[in-house]
C-alpha positions as CSV (number, residue, x, y, z in Angstrom):
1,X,2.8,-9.4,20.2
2,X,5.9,-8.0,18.2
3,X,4.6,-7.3,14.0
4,X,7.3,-9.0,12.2
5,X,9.8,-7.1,10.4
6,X,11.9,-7.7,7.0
7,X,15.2,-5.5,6.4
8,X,15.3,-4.1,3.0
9,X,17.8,-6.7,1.7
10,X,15.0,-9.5,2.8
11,X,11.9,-6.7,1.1
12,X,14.5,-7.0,-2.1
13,X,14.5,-11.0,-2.5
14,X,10.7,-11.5,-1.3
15,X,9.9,-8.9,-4.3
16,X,13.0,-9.1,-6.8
17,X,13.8,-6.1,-6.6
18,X,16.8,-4.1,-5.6
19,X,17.0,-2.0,-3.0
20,X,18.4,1.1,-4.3
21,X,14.6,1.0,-5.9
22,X,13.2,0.2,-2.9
23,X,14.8,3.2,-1.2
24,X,13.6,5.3,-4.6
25,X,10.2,4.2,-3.8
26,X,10.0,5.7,-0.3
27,X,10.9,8.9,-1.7
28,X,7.9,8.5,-4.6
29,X,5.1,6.8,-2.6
30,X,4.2,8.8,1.1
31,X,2.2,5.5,1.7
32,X,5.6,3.4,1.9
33,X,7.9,4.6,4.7
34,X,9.5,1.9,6.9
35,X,10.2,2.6,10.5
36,X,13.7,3.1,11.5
37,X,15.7,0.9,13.7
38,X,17.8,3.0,16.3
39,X,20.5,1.8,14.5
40,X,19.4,3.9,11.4
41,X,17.9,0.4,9.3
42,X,14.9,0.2,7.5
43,X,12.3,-2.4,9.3
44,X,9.9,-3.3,6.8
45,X,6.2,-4.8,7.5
46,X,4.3,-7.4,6.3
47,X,2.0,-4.4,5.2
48,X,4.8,-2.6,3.5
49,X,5.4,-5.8,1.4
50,X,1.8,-6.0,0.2
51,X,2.6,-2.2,-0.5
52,X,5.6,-2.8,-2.6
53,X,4.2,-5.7,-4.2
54,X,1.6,-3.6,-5.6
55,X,3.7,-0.6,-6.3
56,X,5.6,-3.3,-8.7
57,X,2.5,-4.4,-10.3
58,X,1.3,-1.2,-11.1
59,X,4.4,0.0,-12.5
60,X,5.4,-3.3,-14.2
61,X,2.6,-5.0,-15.2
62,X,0.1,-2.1,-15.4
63,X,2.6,0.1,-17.4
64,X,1.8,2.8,-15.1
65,X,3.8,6.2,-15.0
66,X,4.9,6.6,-11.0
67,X,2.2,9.7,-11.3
68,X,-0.5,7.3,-12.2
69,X,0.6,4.3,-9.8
70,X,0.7,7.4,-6.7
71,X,-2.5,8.5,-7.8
72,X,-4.2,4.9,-8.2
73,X,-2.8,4.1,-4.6
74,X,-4.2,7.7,-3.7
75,X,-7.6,6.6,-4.9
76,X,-7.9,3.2,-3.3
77,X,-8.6,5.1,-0.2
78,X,-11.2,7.2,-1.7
79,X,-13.2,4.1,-3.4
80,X,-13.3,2.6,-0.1
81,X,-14.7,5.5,1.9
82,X,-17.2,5.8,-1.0
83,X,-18.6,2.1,-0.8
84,X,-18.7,2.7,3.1
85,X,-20.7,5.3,2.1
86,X,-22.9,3.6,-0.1
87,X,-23.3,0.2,1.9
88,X,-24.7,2.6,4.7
89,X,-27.4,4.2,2.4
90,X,-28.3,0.3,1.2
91,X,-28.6,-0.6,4.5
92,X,-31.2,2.7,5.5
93,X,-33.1,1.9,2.1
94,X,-33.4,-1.9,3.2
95,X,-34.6,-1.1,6.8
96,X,-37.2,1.3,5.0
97,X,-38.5,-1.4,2.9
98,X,-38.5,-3.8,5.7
99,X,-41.4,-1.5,7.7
């Protein structure tokens, strides 16, 4: 089944933004690089949008610097590797208390 794609001019309405920042985003954030039609458009995903949305939050309601919302975006990957991490030492301490 085909993901569901948004052109940048759709991305701009859903988010209120306009899409000369959108296109500055792509160039500030790795994490937010829409594929490319063969026609040379941006195809947005429903992922990207959850991206952008939180980009805008960051920046506008956070007050972050684009440094700090890169790096908070940069971390979320981190904290979630770390409470793997630590649901898989729970889970060893439980089975030991369990025997």
């Amino acid at each position: 089944m085909l993901q569901k794609t948004y052109k940048i001019g759709e991305i701009a309405s859903l988010t209120g933004l306009k899409p000369f920042v959108l296109r500055f985003w792509e160039t500030e954030f790795p994490q937010l690089a829409p594929v490319r039609t063969k026609k040379g458009q941006r195809a947005y995903t429903d992922e990207h949008l959850a991206l952008v949305n939180t980009i805008k939050t960051l920046l506008y309601e956070e007050k972050l610097t684009i440094d700090g919302a890169r790096q908070r975006l940069a971390g979320s990957g981190q904290d979630k590797a770390l409470l793997k991490q630590v649901y898989a030492e729970l889970a060893v301490i439980r089975r030991m208390l369990a025997t």
